[in-house]
PADREN-39802 format. One record per residue (C-alpha): residue number from 1; x, y, z. Coordinates in steps of 0.02 Angstrom, whole numbers. Layout:
+-----+--------+--------+--------+
:   k :     px :     py :     pz :
+-----+--------+--------+--------+
: NUM :      X :      Y :      Z :
...
+-----+--------+--------+--------+
***
This chain:
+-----+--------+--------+--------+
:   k :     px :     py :     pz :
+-----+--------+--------+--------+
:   1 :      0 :      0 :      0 :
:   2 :     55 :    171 :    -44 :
:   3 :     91 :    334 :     81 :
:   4 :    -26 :    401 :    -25 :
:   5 :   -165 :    303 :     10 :
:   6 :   -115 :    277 :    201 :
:   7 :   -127 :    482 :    194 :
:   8 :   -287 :    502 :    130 :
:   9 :   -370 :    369 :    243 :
:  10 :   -284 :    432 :    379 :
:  11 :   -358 :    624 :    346 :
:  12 :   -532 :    535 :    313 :
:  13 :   -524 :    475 :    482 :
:  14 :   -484 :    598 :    576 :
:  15 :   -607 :    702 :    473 :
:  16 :   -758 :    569 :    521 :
:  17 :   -705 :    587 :    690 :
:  18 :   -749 :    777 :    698 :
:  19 :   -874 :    752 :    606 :
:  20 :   -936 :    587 :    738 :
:  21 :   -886 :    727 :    876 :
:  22 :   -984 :    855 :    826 :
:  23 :   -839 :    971 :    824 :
:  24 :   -897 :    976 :    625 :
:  25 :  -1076 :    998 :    638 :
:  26 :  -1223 :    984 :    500 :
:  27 :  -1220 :   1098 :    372 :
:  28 :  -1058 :   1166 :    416 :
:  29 :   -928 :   1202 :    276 :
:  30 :   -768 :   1088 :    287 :
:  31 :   -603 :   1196 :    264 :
:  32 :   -568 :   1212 :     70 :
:  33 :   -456 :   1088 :    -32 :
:  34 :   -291 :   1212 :    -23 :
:  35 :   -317 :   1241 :    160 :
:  36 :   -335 :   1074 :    190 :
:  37 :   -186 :   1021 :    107 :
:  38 :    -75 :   1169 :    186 :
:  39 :   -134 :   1135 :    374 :
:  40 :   -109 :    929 :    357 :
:  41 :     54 :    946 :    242 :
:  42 :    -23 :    825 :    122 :
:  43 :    -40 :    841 :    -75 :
:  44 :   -204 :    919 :   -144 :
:  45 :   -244 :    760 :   -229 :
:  46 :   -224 :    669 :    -67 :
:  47 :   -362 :    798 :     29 :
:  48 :   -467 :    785 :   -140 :
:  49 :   -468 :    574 :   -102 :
:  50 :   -504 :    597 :     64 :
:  51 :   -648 :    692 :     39 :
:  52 :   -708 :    590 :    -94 :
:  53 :   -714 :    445 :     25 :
:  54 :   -824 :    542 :    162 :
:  55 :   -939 :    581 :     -4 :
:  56 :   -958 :    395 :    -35 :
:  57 :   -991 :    363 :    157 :
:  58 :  -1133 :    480 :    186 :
:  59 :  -1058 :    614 :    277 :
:  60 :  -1009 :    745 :    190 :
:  61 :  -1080 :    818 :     -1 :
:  62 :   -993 :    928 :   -140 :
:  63 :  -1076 :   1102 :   -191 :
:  64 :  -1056 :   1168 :   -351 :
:  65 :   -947 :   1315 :   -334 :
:  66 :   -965 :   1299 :   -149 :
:  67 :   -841 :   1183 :    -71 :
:  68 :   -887 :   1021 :     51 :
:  69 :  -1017 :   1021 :    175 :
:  70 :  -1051 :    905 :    328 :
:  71 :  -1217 :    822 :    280 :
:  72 :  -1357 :    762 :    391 :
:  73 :  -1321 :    654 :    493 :
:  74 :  -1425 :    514 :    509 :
:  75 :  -1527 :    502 :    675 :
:  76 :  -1419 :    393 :    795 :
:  77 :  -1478 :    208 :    820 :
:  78 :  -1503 :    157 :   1021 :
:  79 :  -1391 :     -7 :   1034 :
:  80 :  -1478 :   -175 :   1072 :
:  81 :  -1512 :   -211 :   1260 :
:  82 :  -1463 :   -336 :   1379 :
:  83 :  -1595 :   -442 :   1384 :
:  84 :  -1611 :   -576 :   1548 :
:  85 :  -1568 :   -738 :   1514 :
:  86 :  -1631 :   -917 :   1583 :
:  87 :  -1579 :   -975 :   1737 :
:  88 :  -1567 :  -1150 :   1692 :
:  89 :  -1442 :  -1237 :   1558 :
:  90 :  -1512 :  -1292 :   1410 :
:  91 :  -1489 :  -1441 :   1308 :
:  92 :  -1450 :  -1357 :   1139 :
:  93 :  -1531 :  -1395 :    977 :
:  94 :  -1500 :  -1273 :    789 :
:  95 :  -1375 :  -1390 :    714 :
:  96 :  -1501 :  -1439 :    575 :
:  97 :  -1580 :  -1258 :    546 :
:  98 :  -1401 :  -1174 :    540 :
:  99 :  -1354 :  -1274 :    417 :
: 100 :  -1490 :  -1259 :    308 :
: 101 :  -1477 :  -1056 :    340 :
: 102 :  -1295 :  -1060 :    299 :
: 103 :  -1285 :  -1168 :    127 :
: 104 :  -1452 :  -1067 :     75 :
: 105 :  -1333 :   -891 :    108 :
: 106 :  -1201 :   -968 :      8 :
: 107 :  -1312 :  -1002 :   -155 :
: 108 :  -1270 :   -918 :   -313 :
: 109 :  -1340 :   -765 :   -331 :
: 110 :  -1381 :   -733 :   -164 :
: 111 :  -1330 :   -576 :    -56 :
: 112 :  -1168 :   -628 :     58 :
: 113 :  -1246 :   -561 :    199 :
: 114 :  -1252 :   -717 :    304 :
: 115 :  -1092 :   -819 :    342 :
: 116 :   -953 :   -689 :    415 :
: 117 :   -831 :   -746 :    289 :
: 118 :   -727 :   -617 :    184 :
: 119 :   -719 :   -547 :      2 :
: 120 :   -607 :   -628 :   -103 :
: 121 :   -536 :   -436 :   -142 :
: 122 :   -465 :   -426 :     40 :
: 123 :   -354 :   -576 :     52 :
: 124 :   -170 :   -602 :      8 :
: 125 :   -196 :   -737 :    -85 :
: 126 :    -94 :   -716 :   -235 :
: 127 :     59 :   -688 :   -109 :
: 128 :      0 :   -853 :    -10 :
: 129 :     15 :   -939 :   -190 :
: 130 :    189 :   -887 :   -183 :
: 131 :    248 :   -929 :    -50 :
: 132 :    170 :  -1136 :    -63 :
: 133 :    272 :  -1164 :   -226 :
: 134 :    423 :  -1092 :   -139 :
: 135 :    382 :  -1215 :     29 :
: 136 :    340 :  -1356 :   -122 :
: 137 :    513 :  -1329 :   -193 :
: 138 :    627 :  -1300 :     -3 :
: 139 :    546 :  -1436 :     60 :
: 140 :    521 :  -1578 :    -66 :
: 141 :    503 :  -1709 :     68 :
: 142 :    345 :  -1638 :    180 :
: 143 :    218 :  -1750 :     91 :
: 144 :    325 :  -1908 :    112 :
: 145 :    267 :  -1943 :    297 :
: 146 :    184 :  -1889 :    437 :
: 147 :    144 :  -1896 :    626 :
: 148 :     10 :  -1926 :    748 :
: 149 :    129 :  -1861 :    871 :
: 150 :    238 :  -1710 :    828 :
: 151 :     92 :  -1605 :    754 :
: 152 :    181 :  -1422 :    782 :
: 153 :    306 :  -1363 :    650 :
: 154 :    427 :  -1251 :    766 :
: 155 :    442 :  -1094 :    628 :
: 156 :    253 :  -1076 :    642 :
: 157 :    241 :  -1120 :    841 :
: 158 :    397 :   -959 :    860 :
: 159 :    313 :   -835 :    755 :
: 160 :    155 :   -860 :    852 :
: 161 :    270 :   -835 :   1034 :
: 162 :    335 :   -683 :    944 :
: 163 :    138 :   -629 :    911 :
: 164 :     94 :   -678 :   1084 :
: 165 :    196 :   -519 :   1132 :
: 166 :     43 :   -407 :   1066 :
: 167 :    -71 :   -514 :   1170 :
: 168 :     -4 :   -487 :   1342 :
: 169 :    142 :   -612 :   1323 :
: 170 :    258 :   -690 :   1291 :
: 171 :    172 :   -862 :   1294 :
: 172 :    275 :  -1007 :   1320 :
: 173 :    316 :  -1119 :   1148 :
: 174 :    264 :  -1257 :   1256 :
: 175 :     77 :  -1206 :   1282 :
: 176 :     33 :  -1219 :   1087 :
: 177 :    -55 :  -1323 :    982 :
: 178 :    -66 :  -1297 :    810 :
: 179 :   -251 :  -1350 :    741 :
: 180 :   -347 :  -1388 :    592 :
: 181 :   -449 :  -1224 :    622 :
: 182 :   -505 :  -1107 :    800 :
: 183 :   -680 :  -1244 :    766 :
: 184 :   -571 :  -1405 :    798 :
: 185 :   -479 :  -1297 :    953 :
: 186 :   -632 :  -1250 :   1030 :
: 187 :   -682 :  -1429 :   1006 :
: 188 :   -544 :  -1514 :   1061 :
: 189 :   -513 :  -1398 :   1231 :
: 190 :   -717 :  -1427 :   1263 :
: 191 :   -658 :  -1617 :   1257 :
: 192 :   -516 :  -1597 :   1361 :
: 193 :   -615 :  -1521 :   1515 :
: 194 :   -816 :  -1580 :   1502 :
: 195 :   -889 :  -1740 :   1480 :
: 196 :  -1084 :  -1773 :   1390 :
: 197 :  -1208 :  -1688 :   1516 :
: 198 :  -1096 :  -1528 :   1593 :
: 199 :  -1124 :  -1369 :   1578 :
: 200 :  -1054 :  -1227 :   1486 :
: 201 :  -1079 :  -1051 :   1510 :
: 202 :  -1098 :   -944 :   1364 :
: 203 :  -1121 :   -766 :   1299 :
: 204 :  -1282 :   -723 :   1243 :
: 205 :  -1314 :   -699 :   1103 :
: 206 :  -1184 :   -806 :   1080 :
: 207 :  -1083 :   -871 :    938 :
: 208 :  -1196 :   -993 :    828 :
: 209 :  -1037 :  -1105 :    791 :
: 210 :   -994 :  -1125 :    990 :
: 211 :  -1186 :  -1183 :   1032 :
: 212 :  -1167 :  -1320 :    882 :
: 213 :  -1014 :  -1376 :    964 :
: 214 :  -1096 :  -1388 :   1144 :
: 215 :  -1243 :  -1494 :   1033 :
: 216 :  -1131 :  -1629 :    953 :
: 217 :  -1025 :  -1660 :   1116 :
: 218 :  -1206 :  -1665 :   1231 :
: 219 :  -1164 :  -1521 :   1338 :
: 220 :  -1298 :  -1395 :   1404 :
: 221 :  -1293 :  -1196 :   1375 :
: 222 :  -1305 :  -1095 :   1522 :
: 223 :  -1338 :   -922 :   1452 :
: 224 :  -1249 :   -749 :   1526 :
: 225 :  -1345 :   -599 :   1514 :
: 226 :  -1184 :   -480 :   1394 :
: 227 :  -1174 :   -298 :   1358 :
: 228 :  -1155 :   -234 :   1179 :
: 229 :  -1005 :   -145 :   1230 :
: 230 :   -923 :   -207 :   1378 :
: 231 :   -959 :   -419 :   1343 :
: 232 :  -1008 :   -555 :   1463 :
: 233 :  -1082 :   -502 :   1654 :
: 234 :   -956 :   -526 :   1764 :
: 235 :  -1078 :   -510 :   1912 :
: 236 :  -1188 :   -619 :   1828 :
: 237 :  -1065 :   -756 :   1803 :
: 238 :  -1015 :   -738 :   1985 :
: 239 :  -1218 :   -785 :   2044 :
: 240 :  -1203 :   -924 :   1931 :
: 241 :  -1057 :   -993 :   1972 :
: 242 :  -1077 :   -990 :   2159 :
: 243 :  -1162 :  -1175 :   2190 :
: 244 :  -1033 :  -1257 :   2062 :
: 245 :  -1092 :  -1372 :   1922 :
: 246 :  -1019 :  -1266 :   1776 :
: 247 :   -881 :  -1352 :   1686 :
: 248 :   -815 :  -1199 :   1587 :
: 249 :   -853 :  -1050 :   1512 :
: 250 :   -846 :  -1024 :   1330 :
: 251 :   -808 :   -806 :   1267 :
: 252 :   -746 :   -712 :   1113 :
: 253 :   -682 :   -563 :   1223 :
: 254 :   -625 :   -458 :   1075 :
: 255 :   -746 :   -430 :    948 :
: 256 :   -873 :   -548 :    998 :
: 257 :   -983 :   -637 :    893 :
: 258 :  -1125 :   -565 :    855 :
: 259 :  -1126 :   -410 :    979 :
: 260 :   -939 :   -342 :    902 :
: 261 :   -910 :   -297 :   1094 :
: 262 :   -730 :   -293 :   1181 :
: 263 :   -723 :   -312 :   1356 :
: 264 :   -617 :   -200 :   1457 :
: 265 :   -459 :   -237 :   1549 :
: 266 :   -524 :   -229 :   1719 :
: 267 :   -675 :   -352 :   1672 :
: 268 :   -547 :   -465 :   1600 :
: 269 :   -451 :   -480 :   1743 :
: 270 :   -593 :   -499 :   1866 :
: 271 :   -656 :   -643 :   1742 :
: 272 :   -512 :   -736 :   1751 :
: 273 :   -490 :   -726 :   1941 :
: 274 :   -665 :   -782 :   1976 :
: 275 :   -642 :   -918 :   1827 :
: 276 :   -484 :   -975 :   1921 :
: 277 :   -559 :   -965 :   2106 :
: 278 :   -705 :  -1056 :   2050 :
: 279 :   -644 :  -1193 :   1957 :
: 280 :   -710 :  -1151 :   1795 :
: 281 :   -615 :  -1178 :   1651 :
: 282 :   -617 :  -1057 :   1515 :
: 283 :   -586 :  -1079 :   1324 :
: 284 :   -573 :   -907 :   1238 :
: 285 :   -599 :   -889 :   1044 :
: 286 :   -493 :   -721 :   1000 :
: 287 :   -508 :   -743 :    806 :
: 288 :   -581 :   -557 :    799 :
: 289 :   -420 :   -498 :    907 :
: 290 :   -341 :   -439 :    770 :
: 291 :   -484 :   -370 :    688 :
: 292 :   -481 :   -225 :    837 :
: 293 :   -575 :    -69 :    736 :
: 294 :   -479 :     96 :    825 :
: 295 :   -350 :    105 :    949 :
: 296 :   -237 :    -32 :   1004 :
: 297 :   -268 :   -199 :   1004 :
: 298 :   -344 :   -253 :   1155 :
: 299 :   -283 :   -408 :   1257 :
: 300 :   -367 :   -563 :   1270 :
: 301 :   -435 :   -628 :   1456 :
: 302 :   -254 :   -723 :   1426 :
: 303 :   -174 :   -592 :   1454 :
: 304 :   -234 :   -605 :   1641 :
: 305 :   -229 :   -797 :   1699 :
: 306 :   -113 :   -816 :   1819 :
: 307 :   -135 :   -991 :   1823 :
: 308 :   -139 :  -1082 :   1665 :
: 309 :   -335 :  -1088 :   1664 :
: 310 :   -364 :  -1008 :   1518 :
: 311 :   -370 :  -1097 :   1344 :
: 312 :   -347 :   -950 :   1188 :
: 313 :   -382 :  -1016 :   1039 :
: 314 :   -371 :   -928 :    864 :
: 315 :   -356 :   -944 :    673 :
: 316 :   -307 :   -851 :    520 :
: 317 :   -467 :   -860 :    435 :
: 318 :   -546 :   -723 :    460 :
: 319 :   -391 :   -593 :    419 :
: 320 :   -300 :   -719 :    271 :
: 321 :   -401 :   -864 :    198 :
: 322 :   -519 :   -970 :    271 :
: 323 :   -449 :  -1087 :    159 :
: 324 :   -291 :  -1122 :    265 :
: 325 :   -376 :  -1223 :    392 :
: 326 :   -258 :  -1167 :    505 :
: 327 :   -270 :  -1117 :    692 :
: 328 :   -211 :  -1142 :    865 :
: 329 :   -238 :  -1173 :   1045 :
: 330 :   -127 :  -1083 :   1190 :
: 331 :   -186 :  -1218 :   1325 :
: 332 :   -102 :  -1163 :   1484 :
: 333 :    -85 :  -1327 :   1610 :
: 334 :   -200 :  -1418 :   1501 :
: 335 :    -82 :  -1420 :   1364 :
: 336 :    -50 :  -1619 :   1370 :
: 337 :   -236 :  -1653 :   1370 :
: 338 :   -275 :  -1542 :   1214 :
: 339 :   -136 :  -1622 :   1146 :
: 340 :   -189 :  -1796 :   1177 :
: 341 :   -377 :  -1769 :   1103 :
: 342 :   -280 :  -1693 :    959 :
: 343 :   -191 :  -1854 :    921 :
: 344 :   -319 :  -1965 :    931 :
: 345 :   -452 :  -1850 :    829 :
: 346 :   -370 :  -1792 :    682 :
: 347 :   -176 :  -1811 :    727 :
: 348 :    -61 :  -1691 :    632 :
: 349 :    -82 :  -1526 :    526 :
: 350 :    -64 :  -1493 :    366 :
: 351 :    132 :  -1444 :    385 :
: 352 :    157 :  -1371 :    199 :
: 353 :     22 :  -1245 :    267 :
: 354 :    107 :  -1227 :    440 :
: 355 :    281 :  -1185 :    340 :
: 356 :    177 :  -1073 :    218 :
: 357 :     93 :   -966 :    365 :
: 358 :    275 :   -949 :    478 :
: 359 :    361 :   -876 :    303 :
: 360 :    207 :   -744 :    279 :
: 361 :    220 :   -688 :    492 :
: 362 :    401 :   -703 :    489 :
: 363 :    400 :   -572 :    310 :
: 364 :    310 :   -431 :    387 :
: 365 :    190 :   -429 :    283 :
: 366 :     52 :   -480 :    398 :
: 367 :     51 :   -340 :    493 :
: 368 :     46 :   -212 :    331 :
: 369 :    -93 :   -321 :    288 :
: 370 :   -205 :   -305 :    459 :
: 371 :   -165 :   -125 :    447 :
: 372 :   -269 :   -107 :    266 :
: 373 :   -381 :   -250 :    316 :
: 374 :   -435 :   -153 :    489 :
: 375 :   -459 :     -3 :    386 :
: 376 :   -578 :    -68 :    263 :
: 377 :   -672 :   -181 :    379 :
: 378 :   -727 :    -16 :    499 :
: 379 :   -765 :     58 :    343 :
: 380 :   -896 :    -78 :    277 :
: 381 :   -946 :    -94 :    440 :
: 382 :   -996 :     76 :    458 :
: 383 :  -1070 :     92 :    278 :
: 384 :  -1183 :    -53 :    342 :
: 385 :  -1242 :     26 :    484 :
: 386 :  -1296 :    175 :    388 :
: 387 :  -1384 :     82 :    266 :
: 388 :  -1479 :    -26 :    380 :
: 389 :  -1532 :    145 :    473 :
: 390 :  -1583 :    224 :    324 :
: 391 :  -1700 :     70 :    262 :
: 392 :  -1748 :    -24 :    432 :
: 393 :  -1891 :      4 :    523 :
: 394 :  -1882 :    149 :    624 :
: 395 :  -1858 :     91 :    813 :
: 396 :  -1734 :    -32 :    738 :
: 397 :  -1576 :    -54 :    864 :
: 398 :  -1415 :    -57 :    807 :
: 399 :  -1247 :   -116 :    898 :
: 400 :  -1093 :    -17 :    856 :
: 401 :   -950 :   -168 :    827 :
: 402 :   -769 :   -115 :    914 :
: 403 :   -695 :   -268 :    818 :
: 404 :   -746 :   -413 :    698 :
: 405 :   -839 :   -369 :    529 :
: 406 :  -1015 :   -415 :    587 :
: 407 :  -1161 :   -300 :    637 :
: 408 :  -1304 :   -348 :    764 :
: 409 :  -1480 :   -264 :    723 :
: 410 :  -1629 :   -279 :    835 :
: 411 :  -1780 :   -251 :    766 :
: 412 :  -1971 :   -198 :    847 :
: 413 :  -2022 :   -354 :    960 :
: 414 :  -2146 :   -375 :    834 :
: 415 :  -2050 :   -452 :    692 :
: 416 :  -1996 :   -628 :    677 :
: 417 :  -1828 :   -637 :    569 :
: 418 :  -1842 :   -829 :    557 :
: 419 :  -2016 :   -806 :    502 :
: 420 :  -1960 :   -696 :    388 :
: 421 :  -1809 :   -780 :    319 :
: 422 :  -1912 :   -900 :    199 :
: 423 :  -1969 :   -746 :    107 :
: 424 :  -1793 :   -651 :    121 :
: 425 :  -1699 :   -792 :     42 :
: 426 :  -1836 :   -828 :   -101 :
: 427 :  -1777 :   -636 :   -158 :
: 428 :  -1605 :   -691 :   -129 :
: 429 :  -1574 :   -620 :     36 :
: 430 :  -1468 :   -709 :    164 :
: 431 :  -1457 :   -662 :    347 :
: 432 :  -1435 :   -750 :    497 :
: 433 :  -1578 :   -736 :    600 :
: 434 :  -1574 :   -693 :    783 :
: 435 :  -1631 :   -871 :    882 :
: 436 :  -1481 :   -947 :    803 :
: 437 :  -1372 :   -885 :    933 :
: 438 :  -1458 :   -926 :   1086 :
: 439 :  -1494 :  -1097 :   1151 :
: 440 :  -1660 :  -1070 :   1205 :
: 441 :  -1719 :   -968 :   1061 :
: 442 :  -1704 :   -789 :   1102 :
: 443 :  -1691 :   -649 :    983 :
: 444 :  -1834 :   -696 :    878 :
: 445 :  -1840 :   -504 :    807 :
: 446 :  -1641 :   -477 :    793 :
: 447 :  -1510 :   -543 :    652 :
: 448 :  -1350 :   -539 :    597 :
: 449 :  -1259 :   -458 :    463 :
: 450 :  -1113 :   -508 :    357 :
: 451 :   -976 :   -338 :    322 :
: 452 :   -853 :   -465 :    256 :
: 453 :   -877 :   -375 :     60 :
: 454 :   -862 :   -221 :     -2 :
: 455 :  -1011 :   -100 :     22 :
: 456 :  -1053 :    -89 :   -186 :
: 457 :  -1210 :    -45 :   -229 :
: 458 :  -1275 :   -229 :   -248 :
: 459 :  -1255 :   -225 :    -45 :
: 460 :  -1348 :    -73 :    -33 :
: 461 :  -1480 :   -121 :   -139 :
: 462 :  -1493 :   -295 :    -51 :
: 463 :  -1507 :   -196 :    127 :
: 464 :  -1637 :    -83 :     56 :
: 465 :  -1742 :   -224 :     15 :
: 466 :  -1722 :   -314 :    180 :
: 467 :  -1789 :   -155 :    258 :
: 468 :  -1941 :   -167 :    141 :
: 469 :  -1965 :   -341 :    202 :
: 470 :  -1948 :   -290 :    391 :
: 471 :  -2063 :   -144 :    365 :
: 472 :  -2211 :   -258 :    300 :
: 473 :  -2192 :   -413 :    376 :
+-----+--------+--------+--------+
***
């Protein structure tokens, strides 16, 4: 990526921000091209970029012979609530209706607003190419055997020590496992610490993916009221957890899935001390950690066990190719049981892919690459929100993601999105609707939007006409 273009999305932030502030109010005429480019020492084509990227979003227009104004804003959205959850687990039970939700969203022809998978456009993948023919040719022996037992390649294992700096670290090189995916390491720490009938506390909503995990190994769901912004109740967690009798606690705590919430340092730390005190162990899916939109990227709960309680698991999927099939488990002290169920369920991984993935860390060129990818992603995520508050129904709620590339929308109490998903998808409109993420079928009237693509306007169109559905159910 150019300075260039790192210049003018810089100056388009910080313009949004004023704008976000209200230190730029509506109506208000932004400082003219020249001035903009003497004041911020950039070029005048870099300013005249910049503002045509706040044109695109929404929030500023061009006037003939009058210069840039701030437009109306749109009226801001209340965020969804947090909504009181059951007291008792649940047996859980969507495997069958995701499914058929999720291959419908992927037919041809249908708007990728469903599965939270990303465009094509965004991924390295010509540079991944690369680098397997140069692995293919260093390494003409890695398809020759193979091993139940030594799994980890060491380049990939000391690239992700070196990452595990940005996460609160170092880690130890001993603590990882390197997996088929963050699914099988979710899967495989679940196996490690629960057996068919315990209990697992959850976010809610909660990730779709986690609940059909807690289904196929015959655990229960025990639900946790969880703020849009700040994640799971810690106080709430506490009251459950007094009287025992929950195995471990499943939590995205950066960027969570669906809510896009981050939880803040102090509730991290207080997590993992009553997780540790209480004998619950907790398996944390940071996939979205690097996926941070603003600031610096937070630390996982990780960051704060003290005792080797906490399992973080991960992947590459979400920021390279979901095609790598290629994640990892930091499993604390139960590092030799996650390592055990990893033998004796799918044994080693792929280690052309493992070699592939150390070379691309190791280059550098992963970070440049989260820096554009973060960029764009709080971009389409913004230019979603917008559009669904210009074409949903008008008490619509919408949450305001700090990470991830999904948005949550919570509609009047009066519409049914699974109802309504029939007659989206016969007009080729995917969503995920809201019940999916809870275990006992909450969140009839919300759903869940994929910001994986780039806002065009065959996403803008497809939004308006979900709105049109939602307004006339």
């Amino acid at each position: 990526m150019s300075e260039e273009l790192l210049r003018y999305e810089r100056l388009a932030a910080e313009l949004a921000g004023m704008i976000a502030n209200g230190i730029l109010s509506h109506g208000e005429r932004l400082p003219s091209v020249r001035r903009l480019s003497q004041e911020k020492r950039v070029s005048v084509s870099t300013v005249v970029q910049a503002l045509r990227q706040l044109e695109d979003r929404g929030l500023v227009e061009a006037r003939p012979q009058s210069g840039h104004f701030v437009r109306r804003a749109m009226p801001l959205r209340a965020e969804p609530v947090v909504r009181l959850t059951p007291e008792a687990p649940i047996p859980v039970d969507i495997s069958q209706r995701l499914v058929r939700v999720l291959q419908a969203g992927t037919r041809r022809g249908v708007a990728p607003l469903a599965a939270a998978l990303p465009a094509p456009s965004l991924l390295p993948v010509a540079a991944l190419h690369r680098l397997y023919a140069g692995v293919a040719r260093r390494h003409p022996k890695l398809l020759e055997g193979g091993s139940h037992i030594n799994t980890d390649e060491p380049a990939l294992v000391r690239q992700l020590v070196r990452r595990s700096l940005a996460w609160g670290g170092p880690l130890a090189a001993e603590e990882f496992v390197i997996t088929n995916s963050c699914t099988e390491a979710l899967g495989l720490c679940l196996r490690a610490v629960t057996k068919p009938g315990d209990t697992v506390a959850v976010e809610s909503p909660a990730y779709y993916l986690m609940l059909q995990l807690l289904e196929t190994l015959g655990l229960k769901a025990l639900e946790i009221p969880t703020d849009p912004r700040t994640g799971m109740s810690v106080e709430a967690l506490d009251l459950a957890t007094r009287n025992g009798g929950i195995a471990a606690c499943l939590i995205v705590s950066n960027g969570s899935n669906p809510l896009g919430c981050v939880m803040p340092d102090s509730k991290k730390r207080q997590f993992s001390e009553l997780t540790a005190a209480r004998g619950v162990a907790v398996i944390e899916d940071d996939i979205y950690g690097d996926l941070h939109l603003g600031g610096e990227r937070p630390w996982p709960i990780k960051a704060f066990d003290k005792t080797g309680n906490v399992m973080l698991c991960s992947s590459f999927s979400k920021c390279l190719s979901p095609s790598l099939r290629i994640g990892f488990v930091a499993a604390g002290r139960r590092r030799p049981a996650i390592a055990l169920q990893k033998t004796i369920t799918s044994g080693g991984t792929n280690p052309i892919t493992q070699l592939v993935l150390a070379e691309y860390l190791e280059s550098g060129a992963y970070e440049r690459h989260l820096r554009s990818l973060r960029r764009t992603y709080e971009r389409q995520v913004e230019a979603m929100r917008l559009a669904v508050g210009r074409y949903f129904p008008a008490a619509t709620r919408i949450a305001q993601p700090l990470g991830g590339y999904v948005l949550w929308v919570e509609l009047p109490e009066e519409i049914d999105t699974t109802r309504l998903y029939e007659r989206a998808i016969a007009e080729n409109l995917a969503y995920v609707p809201g019940e999916l993420f809870s275990a006992s079928g909450m969140y009839r009237n919300c759903l869940r939007l994929n910001c994986g693509n780039p806002h065009t306007p065959e996403i803008e169109d497809a939004v308006r006409r979900l709105g049109a559905i939602f307004s006339s159910p």
